[in-house]
C-alpha positions as CSV (number, residue, x, y, z in Angstrom):
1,X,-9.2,-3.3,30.1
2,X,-5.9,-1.1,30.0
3,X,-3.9,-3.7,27.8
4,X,-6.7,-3.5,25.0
5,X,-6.1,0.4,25.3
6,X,-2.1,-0.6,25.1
7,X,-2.6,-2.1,22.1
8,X,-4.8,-0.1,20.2
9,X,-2.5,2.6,17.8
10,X,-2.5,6.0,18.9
11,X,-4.2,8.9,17.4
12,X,-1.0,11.0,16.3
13,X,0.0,7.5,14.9
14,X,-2.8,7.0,12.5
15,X,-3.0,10.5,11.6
16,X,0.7,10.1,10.5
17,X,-0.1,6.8,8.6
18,X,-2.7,8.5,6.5
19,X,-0.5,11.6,5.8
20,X,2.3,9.1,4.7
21,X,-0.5,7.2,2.6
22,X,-1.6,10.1,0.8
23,X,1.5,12.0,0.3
24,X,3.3,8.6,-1.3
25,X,0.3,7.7,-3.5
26,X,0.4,11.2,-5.3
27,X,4.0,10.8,-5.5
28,X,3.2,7.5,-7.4
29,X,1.0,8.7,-9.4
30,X,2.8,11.8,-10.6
31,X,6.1,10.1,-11.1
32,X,5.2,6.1,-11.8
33,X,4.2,5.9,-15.2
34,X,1.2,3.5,-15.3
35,X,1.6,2.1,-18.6
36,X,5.2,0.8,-17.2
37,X,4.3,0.3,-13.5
38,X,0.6,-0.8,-13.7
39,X,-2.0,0.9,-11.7
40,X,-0.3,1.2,-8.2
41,X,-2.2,1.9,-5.2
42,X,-0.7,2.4,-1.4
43,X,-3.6,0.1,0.6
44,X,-1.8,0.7,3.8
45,X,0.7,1.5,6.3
46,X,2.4,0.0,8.9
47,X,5.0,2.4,10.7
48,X,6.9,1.6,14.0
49,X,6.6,3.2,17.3
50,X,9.3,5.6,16.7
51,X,7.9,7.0,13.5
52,X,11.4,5.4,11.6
53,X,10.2,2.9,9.6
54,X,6.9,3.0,7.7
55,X,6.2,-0.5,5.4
56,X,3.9,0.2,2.8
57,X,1.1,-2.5,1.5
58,X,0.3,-1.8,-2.2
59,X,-1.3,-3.6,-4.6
60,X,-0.4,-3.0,-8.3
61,X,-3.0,-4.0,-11.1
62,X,-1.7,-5.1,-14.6
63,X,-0.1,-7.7,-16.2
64,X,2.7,-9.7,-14.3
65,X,5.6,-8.2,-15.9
66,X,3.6,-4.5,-15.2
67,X,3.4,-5.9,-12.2
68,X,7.5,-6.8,-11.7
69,X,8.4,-3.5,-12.9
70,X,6.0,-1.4,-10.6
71,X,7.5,-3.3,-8.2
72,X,11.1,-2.5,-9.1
73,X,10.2,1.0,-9.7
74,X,9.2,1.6,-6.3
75,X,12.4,0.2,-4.5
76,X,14.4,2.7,-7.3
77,X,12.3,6.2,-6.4
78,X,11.8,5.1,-2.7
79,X,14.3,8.0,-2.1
80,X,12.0,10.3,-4.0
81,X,9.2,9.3,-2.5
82,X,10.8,9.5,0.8
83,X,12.2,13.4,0.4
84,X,8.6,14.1,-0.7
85,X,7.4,13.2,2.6
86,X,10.4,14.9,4.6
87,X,9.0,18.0,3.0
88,X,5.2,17.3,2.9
89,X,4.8,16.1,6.7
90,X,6.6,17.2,9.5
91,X,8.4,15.0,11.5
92,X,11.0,15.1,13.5
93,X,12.3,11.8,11.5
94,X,11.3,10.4,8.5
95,X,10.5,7.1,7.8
96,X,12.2,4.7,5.8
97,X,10.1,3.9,3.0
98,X,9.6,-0.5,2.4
99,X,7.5,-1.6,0.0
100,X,5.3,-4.7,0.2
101,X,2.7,-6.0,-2.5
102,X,-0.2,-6.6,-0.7
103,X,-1.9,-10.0,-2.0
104,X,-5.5,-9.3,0.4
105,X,-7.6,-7.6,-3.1
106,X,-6.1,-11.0,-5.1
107,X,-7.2,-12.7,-2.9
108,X,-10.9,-11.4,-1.6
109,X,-11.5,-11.2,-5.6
110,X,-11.0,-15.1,-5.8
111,X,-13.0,-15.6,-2.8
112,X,-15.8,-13.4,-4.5
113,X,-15.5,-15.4,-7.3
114,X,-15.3,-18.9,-6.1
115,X,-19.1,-17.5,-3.8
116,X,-20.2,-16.5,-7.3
117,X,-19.4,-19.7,-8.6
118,X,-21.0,-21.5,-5.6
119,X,-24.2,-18.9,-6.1
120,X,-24.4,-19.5,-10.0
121,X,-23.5,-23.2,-10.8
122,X,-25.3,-22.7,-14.0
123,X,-22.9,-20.0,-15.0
124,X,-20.3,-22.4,-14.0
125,X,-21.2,-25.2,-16.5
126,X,-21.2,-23.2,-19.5
């Protein structure tokens, strides 16, 4: 029973997550241009014990070259984005910001699809 308690995150933890969620998707959207970047949104956040390294699972929406440059345009304002939490959320660190485009809304949309398929074979054949 205590190592299921170990390994569940801790509340200061996920209260930190969703601070660094929030704070770095309005910084995204106030400073990413979407018509360059694609829509861009922050799905999650993975941060290590010490609060010094946050990963961030986004998913950007748009074409694949949209999709490059949202990319790219991330890793350049990751600094930015960074300071903006330094001053947004108090910590006695902050986290170094990695991005990581998170495939999971791809991919349950082709799994939707392919049950829809399955569902509608008449829709299918046409």
């Amino acid at each position: 029973m205590l190592s299921c308690l170990a390994a569940m995150p801790s509340h200061r933890l996920l209260r930190v997550r969703e601070l660094i969620k929030r704070h770095v998707g309005e910084g995204i959207r106030s400073e990413l241009p979407v018509d360059q970047a694609g829509l861009i949104t922050v799905n999650d956040v993975d941060l290590s014990p010490d609060l010094r390294h946050a990963t961030l699972y986004v998913s950007i929406l748009g074409t694949p070259e949209q999709q490059q440059a949202g990319l790219a345009l991330l890793r350049q304002h990751r600094g930015r984005l960074q300071s903006r939490i330094a001053h947004e959320v108090v910590l006695k660190y902050t986290p170094h910001l990695r991005f990581v485009v998170d495939e999971s809304v791809t991919r349950g949309n082709r799994v939707l699809k392919i049950i829809d398929e399955l569902e509608n074979p008449s829709a299918n054949t046409e």
